[in-house]
C-alpha positions as CSV (number, residue, x, y, z in Angstrom):
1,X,-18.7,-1.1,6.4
2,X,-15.8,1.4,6.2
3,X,-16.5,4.3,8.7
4,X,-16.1,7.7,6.1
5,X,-15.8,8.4,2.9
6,X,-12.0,8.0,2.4
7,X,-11.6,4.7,4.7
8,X,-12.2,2.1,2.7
9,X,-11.3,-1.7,2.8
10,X,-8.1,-1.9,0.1
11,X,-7.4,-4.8,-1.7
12,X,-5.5,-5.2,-5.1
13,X,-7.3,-7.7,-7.7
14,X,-5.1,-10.9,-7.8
15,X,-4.9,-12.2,-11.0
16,X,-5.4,-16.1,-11.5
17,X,-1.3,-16.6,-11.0
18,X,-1.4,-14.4,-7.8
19,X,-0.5,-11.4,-9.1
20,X,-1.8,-8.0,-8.1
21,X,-3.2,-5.6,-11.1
22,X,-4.6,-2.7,-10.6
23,X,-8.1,-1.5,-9.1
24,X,-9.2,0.2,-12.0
25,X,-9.3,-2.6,-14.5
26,X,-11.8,-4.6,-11.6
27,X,-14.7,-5.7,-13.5
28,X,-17.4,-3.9,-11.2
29,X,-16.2,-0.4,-12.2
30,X,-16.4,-1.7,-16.3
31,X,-19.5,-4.1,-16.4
32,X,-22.7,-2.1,-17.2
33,X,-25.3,-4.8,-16.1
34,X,-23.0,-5.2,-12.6
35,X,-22.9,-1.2,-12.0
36,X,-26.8,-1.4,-12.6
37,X,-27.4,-4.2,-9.9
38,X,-25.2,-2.7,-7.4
39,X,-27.4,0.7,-7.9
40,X,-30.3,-1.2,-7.1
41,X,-28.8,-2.2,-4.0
42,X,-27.8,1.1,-3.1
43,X,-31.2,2.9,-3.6
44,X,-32.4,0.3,-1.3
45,X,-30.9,1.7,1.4
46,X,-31.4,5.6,0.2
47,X,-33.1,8.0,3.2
48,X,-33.4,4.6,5.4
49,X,-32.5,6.0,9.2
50,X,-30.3,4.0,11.7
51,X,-32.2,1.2,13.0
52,X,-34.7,0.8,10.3
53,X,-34.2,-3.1,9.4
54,X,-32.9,-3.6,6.1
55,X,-35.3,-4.2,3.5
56,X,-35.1,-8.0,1.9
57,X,-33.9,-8.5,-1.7
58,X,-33.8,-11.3,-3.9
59,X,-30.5,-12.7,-4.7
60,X,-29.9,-14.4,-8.3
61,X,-27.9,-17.6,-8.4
62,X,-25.1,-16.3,-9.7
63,X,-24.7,-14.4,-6.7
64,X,-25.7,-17.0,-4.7
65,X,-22.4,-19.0,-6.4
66,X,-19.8,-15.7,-5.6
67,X,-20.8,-16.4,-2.4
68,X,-20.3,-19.8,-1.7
69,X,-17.0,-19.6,-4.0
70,X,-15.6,-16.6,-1.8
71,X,-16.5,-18.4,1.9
72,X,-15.7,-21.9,0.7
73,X,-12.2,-20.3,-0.5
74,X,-12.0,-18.0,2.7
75,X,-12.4,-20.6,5.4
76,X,-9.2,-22.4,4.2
77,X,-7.1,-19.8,4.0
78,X,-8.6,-19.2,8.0
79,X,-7.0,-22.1,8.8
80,X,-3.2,-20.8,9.3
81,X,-3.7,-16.9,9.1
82,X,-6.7,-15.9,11.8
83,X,-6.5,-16.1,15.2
84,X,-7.9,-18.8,17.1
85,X,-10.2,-16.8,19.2
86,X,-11.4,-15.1,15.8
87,X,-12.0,-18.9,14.1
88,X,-14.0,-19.9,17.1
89,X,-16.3,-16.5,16.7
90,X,-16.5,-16.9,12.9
91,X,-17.9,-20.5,13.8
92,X,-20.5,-19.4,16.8
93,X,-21.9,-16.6,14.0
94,X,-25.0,-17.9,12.3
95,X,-23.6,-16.7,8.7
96,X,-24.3,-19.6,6.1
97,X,-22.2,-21.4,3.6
98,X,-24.7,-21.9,0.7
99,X,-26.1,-18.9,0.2
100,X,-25.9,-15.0,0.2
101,X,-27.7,-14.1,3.7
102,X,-30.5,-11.5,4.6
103,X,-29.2,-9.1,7.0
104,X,-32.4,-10.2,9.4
105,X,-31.2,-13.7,9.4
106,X,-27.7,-13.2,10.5
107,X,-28.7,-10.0,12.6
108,X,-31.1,-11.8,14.4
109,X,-29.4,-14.4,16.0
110,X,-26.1,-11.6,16.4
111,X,-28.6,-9.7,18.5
112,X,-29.0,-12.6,20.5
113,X,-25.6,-13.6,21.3
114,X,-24.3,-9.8,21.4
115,X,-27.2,-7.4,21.0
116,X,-26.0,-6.1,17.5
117,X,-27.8,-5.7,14.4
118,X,-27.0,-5.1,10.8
119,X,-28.8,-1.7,9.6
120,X,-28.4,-0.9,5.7
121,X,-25.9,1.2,4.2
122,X,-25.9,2.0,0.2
123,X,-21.6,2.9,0.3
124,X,-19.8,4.6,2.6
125,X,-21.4,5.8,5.9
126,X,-19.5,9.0,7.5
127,X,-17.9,8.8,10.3
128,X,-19.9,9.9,13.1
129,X,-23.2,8.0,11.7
130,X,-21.1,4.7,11.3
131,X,-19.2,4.5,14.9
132,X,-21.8,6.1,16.6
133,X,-24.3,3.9,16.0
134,X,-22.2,1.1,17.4
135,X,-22.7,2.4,20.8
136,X,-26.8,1.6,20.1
137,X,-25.8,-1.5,18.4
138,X,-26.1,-1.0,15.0
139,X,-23.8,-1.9,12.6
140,X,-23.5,-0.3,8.9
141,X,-23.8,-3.0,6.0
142,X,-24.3,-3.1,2.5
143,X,-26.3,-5.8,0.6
144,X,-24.5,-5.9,-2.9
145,X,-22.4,-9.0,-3.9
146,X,-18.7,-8.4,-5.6
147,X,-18.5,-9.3,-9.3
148,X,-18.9,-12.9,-10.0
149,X,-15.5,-12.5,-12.4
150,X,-13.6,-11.9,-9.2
151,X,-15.3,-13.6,-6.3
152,X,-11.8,-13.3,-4.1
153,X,-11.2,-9.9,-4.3
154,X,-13.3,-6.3,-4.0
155,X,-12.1,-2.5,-4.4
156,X,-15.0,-1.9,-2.0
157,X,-16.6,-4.0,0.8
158,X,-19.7,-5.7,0.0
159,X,-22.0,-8.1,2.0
160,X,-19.2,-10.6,2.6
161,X,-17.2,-7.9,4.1
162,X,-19.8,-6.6,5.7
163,X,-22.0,-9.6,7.0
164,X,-19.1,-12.0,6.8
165,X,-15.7,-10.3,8.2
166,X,-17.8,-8.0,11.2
167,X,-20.8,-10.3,11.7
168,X,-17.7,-13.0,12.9
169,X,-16.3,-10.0,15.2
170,X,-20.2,-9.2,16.1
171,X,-20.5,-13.3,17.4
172,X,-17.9,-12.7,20.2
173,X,-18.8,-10.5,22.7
174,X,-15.6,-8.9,23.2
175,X,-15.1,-7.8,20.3
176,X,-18.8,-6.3,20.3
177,X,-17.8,-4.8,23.2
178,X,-14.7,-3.2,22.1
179,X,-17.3,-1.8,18.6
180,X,-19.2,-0.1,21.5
181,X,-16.5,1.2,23.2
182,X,-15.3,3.2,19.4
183,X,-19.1,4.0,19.0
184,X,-19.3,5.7,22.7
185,X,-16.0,7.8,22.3
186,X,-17.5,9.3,18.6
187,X,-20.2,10.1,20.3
188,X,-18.2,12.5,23.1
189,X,-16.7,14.3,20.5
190,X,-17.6,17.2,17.9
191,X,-14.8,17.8,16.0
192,X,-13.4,16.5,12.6
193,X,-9.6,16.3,13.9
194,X,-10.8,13.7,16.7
195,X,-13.3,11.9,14.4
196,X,-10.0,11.4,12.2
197,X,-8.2,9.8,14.8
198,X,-11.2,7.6,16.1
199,X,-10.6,6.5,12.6
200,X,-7.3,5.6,12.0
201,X,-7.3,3.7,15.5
202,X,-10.6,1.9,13.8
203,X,-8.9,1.2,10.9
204,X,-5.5,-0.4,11.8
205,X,-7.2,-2.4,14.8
206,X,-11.0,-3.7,13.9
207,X,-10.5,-3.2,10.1
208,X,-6.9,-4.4,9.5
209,X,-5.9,-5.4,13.4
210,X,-3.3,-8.2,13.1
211,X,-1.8,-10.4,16.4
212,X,1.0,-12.5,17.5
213,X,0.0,-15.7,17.9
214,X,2.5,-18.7,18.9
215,X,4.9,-16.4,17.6
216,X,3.3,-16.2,14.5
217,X,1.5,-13.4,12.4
218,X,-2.2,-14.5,12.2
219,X,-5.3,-11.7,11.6
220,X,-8.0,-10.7,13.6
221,X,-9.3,-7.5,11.4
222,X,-12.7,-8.0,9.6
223,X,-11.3,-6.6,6.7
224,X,-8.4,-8.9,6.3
225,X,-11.0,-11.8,7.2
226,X,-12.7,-11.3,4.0
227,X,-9.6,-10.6,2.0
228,X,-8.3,-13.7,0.3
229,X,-5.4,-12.4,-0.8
230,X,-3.7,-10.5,2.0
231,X,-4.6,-13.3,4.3
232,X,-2.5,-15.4,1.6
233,X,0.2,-12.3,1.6
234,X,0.6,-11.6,5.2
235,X,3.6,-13.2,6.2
236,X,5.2,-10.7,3.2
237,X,3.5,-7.3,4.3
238,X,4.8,-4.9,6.9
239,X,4.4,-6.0,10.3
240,X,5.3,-3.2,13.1
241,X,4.5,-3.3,16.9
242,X,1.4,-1.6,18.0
243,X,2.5,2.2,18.6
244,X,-0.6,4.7,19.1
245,X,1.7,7.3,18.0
246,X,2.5,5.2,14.9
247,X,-1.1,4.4,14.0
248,X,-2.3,7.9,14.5
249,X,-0.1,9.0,12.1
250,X,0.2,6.7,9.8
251,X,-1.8,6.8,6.1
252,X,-3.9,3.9,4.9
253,X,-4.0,3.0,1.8
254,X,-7.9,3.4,0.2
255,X,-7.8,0.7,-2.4
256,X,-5.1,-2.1,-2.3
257,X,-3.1,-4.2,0.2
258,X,-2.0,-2.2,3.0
259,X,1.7,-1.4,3.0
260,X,2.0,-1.6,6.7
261,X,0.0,-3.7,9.5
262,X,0.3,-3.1,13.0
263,X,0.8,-6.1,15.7
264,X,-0.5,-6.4,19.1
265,X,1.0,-9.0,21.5
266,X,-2.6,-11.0,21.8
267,X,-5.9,-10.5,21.8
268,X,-5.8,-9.6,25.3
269,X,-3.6,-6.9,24.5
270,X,-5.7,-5.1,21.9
271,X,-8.3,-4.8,24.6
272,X,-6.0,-3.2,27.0
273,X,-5.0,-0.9,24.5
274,X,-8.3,0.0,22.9
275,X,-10.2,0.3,26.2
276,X,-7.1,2.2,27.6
277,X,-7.5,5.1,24.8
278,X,-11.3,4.9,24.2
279,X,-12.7,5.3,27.8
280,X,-11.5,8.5,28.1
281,X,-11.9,9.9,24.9
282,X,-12.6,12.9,23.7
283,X,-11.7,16.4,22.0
284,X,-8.7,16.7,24.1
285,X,-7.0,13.2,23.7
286,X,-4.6,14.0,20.8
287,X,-3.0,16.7,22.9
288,X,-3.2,14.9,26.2
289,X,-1.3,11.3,24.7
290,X,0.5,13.9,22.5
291,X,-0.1,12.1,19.0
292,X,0.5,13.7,16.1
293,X,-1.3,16.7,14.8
294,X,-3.3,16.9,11.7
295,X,-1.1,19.0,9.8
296,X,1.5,17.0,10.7
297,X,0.2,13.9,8.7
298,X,0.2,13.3,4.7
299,X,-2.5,12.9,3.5
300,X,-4.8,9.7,3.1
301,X,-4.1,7.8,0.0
């Protein structure tokens, strides 16, 4: 699940040649009886609090089929573009192939391996709900599927994004550590301004976090993992080294591919980095590493 309101997953519809069109001709904004089933999902999930397990729902078999279509589609495109440390999480998580999952039934065995659980979400979570409940181990999802017209591609994340792309980071416990380590610093800080940075740091690392791997450009962001078509587009999208400064001030783009990606040396890297700026974290950070002030940043697209 995104972390506020504006950060949202972005990926452009691909058309059946390959081309991008744009998000507002998507199907799940247009279709009546979709927008009606995705509501259902989402009042599911109205006044739950953190922590409360997510209630189960019945999935139809066309849902069942965007499923299996999406991860049957997404583990071959794994093969060249993730990172091997990412593939070997994706296959330790207990997320099945056939079928859309319960949040209990991949949850379960997450908690066992990592001590993190799924807790519902009905759209976008704010900021300081989402990351701070990662230091207790929660993590936001939704239930809904995308629209069976386009089972590659969704303006929005849905339960493959969700229980797919972070319950593969949630298998490996370094990357459920590094979750706790974002969730710890939101909660040591108040303000908006630092919230926003948390963010951004969020977003072009565990969202869309891309490595170099035999001196190749392979993904490791749970967003890209459940993004057919930017996994497919990678090698053609803006790569620039990791730069704090750069990331801090650098807008993402809400809905579509994201115009630049930023790369850290390995994985072993991104943990130096992340620990290096979270530990400390806090309301004074921005000033202290001397990153970019809000007003000094466009705004988020």
């Amino acid at each position: 699940m995104s972390i506020n309101t504006t950060i949202r997953p972005g990926r452009a519809p691909v058309t059946p040649d390959g081309q991008l069109g744009p998000v507002r001709r998507h199907p799940g904004f247009g279709d009546p009886a979709y927008v009606r089933r995705r509501n259902a999902f989402v009042a599911l999930a109205d006044g739950l609090q953190v922590g409360e397990p997510s209630p189960p729902v019945t999935y139809t078999e066309q849902e069942h089929l965007t499923w299996r279509r999406a991860h049957a589609t997404l583990l071959e495109v794994h093969r060249d573009a993730v990172c091997r440390a990412v593939l070997r999480a994706r296959d330790a998580a207990p997320i099945p192939a056939d079928h859309v999952p319960q949040h209990a039934e991949v949850g379960d065995r997450l908690d066992e391996l990592t001590g993190f659980r799924f807790t519902p979400a009905g759209g976008p979570v704010p900021a300081r709900r989402s990351l701070g409940s990662m230091a207790r181990g929660y993590f936001h999802a939704v239930q809904y599927v995308r629209h069976p017209a386009m089972p590659l591609y969704t303006p929005e994340p849905d339960v493959l994004h969700d229980v797919f792309g972070h319950g593969t980071h949630l298998a490996s416990p370094a990357f459920a550590g590094l979750y706790r380590r974002f969730g710890a610093a939101a909660a040591r800080v108040a303000d908006e301004d630092s919230l926003d940075l948390l963010s951004r740091v969020y977003w072009f690392s565990l969202e869309y976090g891309v490595a170099i791997e035999d001196d190749e450009v392979k993904a490791y962001g749970a967003a890209l993992l459940s993004s057919y078509g930017e996994l497919r587009h990678l090698r053609h999208a803006d790569i620039r080294p990791w730069d704090l400064a750069a990331v801090a001030g650098q807008a993402y783009q809400a809905a579509g591919y994201q115009p630049v990606l930023y790369a850290v040396r390995s994985l072993d890297h991104l943990a130096a980095e992340l620990r290096a700026f979270l530990d400390d974290f806090d309301g004074t950070t921005r000033a202290r590493l001397g990153l970019p002030a809000l007003a000094e940043r466009g705004p988020t697209t």
